[in-house]
C-alpha positions in Angstrom: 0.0 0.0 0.0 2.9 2.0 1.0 4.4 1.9 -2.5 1.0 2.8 -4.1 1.2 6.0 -2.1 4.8 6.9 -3.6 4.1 5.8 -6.9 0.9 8.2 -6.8 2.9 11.1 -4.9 5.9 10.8 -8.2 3.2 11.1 -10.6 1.2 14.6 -9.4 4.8 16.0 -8.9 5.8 15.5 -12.0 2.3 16.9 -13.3 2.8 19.8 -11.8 5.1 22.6 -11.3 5.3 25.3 -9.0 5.1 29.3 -9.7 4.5 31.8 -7.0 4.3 29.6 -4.1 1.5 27.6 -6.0 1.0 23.9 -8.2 -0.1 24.5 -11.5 -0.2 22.1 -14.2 2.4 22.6 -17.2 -0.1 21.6 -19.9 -2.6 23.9 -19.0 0.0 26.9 -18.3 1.4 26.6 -21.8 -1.6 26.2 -23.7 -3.3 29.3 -21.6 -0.2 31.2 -22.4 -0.5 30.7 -26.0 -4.6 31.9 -26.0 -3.4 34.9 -24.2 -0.7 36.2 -26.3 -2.6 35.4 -29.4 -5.9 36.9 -28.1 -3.8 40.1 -27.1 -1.4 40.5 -30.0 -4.3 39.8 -32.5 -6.3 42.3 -31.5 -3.4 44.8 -31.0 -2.4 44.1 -34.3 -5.7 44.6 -36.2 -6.4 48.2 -34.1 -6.5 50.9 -35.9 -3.6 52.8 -35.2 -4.7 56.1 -34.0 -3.4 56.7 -31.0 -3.7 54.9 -27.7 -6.3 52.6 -29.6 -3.9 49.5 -30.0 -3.2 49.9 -25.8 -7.1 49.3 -25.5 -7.5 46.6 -28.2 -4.6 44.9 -26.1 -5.9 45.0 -22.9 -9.4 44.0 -24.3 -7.5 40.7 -25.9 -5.7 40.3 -22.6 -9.4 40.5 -20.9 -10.5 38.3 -23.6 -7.7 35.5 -23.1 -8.0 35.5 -19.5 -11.8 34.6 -19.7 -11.2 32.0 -22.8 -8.6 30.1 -20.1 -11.2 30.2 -17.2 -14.3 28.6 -19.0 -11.0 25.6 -20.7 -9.5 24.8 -17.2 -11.2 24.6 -13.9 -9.4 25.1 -10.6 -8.3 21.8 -9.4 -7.6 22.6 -5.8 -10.2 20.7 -3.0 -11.0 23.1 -0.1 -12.6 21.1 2.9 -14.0 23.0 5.4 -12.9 22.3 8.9 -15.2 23.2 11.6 -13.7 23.9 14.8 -15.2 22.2 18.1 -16.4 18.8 16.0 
């Protein structure tokens, strides 16, 4: 049972890798940072350039990205609740 446990433990750490004190999985960081630089640099790209328009088409694809990568890949993180006294 013992070695089940190990075998199980090897396998999620090498799923995972950490950034800023947190486990993230390195599939899903790649592929979310390849929607959000395309999202943003597409629509930078195809502003018109007058001005500070680009910064805002930017931003919106950023926005855009961001929302695209939370609908592909929900958290994976189990909160229990612990209630003091029980």
């Amino acid at each position: 049972m013992e070695r089940n446990l190990n075998d199980q433990q090897q396998v999620s750490q090498t799923e995972y890798v950490e950034v800023w004190e947190d486990l993230v999985s390195i599939k899903d960081l790649v592929i979310s940072l390849i929607i959000c630089v395309v999202t943003t640099l597409g629509l930078y790209f195809i502003a018109p350039n007058n001005g500070s328009i680009p910064l805002f088409f930017g931003l919106f694809g950023a926005l855009l990205g961001f929302g695209i990568c939370s609908f592909l890949f929900k958290p994976k993180r189990n909160f229990i609740k612990d209630e003091e006294g029980k």
